[in-house]
N, C-alpha and C positions, 0 to 999 in steps of 0.2 A: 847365374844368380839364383836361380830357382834351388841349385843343388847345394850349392856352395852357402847360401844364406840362409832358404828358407827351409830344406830338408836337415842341411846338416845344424844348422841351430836348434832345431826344434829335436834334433834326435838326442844331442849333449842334455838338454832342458829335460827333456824325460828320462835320458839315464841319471843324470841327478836327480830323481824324486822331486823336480820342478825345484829345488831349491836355487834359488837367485842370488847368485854372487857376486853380479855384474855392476849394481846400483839401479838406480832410477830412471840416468837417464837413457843408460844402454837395455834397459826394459822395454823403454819407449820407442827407443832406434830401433831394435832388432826386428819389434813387431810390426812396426812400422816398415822395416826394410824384405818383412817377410812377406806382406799384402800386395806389397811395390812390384817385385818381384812377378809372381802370380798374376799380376793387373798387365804387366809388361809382357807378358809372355801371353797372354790372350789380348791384350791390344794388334799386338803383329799378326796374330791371324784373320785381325778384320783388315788391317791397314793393306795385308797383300791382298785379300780376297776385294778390297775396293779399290787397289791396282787395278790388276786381274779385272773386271769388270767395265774399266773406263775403258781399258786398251784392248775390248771385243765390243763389247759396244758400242762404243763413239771414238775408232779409233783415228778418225782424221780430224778432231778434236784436239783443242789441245791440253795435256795429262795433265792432273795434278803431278807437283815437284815431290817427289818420294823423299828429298830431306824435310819435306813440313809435313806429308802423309806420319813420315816415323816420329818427327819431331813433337808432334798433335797425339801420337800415341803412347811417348813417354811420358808426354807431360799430363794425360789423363790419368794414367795411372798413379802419377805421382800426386796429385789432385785428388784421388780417389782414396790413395792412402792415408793421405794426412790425416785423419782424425783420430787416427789409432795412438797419436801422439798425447790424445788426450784421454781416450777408450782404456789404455793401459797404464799400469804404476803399479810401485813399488808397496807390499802390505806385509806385516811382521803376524805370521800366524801364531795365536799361541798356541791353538791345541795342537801343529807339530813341531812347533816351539824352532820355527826359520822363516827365511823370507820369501816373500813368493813373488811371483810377478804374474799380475792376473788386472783382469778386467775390473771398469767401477761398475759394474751391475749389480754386482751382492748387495751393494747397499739401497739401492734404488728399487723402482717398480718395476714389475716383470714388462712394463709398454715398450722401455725402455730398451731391454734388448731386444723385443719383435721389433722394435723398428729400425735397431742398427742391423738386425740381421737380413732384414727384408732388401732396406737397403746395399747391404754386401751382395745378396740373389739375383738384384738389380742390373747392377754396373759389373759382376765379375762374370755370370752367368747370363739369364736371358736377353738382356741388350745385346750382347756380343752375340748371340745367339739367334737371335733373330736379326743383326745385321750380314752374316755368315750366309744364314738361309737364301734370305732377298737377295745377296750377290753373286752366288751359285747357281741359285734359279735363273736368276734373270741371263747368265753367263750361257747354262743348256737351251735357255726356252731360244736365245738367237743363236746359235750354231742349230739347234733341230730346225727353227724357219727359213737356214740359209741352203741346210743338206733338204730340206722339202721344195725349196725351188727349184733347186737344183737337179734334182729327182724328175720333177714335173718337168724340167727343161721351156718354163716359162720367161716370156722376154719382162725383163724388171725395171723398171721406170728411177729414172736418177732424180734422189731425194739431194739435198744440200748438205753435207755432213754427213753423208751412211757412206758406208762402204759397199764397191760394187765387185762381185767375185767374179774371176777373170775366167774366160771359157775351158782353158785347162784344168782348172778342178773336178775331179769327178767324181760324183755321188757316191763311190765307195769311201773318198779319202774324209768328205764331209761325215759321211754315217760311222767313221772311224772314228773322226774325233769328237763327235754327239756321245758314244759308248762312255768314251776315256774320261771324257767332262762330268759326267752322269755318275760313272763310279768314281770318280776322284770326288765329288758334291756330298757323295750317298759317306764314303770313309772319311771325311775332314767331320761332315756333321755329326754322324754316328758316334765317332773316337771324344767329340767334343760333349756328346749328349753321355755316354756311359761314364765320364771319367768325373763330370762334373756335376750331373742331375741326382746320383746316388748323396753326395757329400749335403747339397744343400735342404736335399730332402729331410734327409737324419736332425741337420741346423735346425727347420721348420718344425719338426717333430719336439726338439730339447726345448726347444722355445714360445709353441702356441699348444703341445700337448701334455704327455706324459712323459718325463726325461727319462723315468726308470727302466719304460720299454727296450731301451739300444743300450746294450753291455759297453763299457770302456775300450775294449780290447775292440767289437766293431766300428767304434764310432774313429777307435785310432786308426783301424784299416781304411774306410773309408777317407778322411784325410786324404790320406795317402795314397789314392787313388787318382783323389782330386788333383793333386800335382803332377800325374804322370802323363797327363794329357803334354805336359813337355817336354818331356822324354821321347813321346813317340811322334810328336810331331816332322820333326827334320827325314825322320825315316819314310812318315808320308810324303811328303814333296819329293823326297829321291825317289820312291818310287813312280812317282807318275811325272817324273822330271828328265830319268837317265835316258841316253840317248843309244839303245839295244843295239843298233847298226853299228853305232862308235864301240861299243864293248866287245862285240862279233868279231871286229876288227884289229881288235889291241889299239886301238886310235885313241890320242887323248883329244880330238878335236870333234866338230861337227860332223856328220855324216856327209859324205861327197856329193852334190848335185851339179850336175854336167850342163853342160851350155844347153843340152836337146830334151832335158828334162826338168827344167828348172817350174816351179810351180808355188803356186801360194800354199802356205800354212799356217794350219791352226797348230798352235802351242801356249797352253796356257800358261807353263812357267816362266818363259822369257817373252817380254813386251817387246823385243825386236824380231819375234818369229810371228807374229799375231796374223798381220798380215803384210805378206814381204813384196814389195814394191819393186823387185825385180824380180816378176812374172813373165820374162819375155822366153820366145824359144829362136831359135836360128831358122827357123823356117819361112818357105811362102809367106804371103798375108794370107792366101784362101784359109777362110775362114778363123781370122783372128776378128772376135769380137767386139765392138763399140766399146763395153766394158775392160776390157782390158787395156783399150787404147784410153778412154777416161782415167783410169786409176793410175796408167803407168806415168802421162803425160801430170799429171796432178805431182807426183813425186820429183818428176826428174824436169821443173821448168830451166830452161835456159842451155840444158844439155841435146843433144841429139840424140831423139828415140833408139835404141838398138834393133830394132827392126829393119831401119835405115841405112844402117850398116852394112848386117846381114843382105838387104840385097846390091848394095854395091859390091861385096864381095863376090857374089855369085856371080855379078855381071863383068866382072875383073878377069874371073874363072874364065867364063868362057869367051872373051877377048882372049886371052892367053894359048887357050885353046885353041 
């Protein structure tokens, strides 16, 4: 939508010398479908990052439903857009003697546009921005207090609702995924702050300063910036999404975890690797954890432990023997 509505609309609009040939009320729509667009495409990165969030967090919780997370995010933006239906319209210029499709500001008070603009800085920009931050943070600051206990190899007291990390984990694989979290937070915020703080800086400028400062031709680049944040999006998530062992391998699946290394993980893009509740190994009990027996026994009620198993089988063995 981004490309297809709001980039390539607006590219036709300025190869025409903005002359409007469409009418009124495809004035209204287009502009309208072009905000939408742009709203929709920055709602989805808060919507996953407050995924993401509930299922590290509070993940024996129960989720919000991702069709009303996404649903609550269309329908924002589509809410957010709607006044552009009245922001825009059709006007017969005479000094270049065509029609144009432009904003009703000309005729009004300069308040008029500081406060639709402020407002667009609001809901397209720092809100999403400052809900992005809060959920990335709060995503590293509990993977760094889980790989810190873990570290310290402190005995951790069972809260109602938290998650209790099973004794095979080990403070490399925690400090690995503290990194990953850290730079994936540092490149989502970053790409989101260069792509969109330049554009509405420039708005701010046209509208509580001096407009003649910022030449035409930057203020088009700029735009245009502003939308690329969705372009480079999907390539952030592949990157701190692919699965390097599955590619190593030519494998289009999961990476292999064998009965004797099976282990919890963190993975922030899929909410069923969060943390995986079949953390058991075929081994002895010496020295499997309380935690481990809490968290497996919480997932699997009504089933038989596999640890159980494991040593009937062993005990099979050597009857056989």
């Amino acid at each position: 939508m981004v490309i297809c509505i709001s980039c390539l609309s607006q590219l036709v609009w300025e190869h025409l010398h903005r002359h409007w040939l469409a009418g009124d009320v495809m004035c209204r729509l287009v502009k309208m479908l072009q905000i939408f667009s742009v709203c929709a495409s920055t709602n989805m990165l808060v919507v996953i990052a407050v995924d993401r969030h509930q299922a590290i967090t509070a993940p024996l919780k129960k989720q919000f439903s991702v069709m009303i997370m996404v649903s609550i995010g269309w329908g924002m933006a589509l809410l957010c857009s709607t006044p552009m239906l009245y922001v825009f319209h059709l006007r017969y210029d005479h000094i270049k003697n065509m029609t144009v499709c432009e904003n009703i500001f000309r005729s009004k008070d300069i308040s008029h546009r500081q406060a639709f603009l402020t407002y667009a800085a609001l809901v397209n920009f720092l809100i999403p921005l400052i809900l992005l931050c809060v959920c990335y943070i709060r995503i590293f600051l509990k993977i760094a207090r889980k790989a810190s206990d873990c570290r310290t190899s402190k005995r951790q007291s069972f809260k109602p609702g938290k998650i209790h990390l099973t004794s095979n984990t080990t403070s490399a694989t925690l400090h690995s995924a503290k990194l990953k979290t850290l730079r994936m937070t540092v490149v989502i915020v970053s790409c989101f702050i260069v792509c969109g703080l330049p554009y509405f800086i420039a708005e701010m400028i046209m509208s509580y300063g001096d407009h003649n400062i910022l030449k035409p031709n930057v203020y088009a680049l700029l735009g245009g910036i502003a939308v690329a944040n969705s372009a480079v999006n999907p390539y952030i998530f592949l990157l701190f999404s692919v699965n390097l062992k599955c590619l190593r391998n030519l494998k289009l699946c999961p990476a292999k975890t064998g009965p004797n290394n099976r282990q919890l993980m963190y993975n922030g893009s899929v909410r069923s690797r969060e943390y995986s509740s079949a953390a058991y190994s075929r081994t002895p009990m010496t020295g499997v954890s309380t935690e481990s027996f809490e968290l497996s026994t919480a997932g699997n009620k009504g089933r038989k432990p596999s640890y159980n198993r494991s040593i009937s089988n062993q005990r099979n063995n050597r009857g056989n023997k």
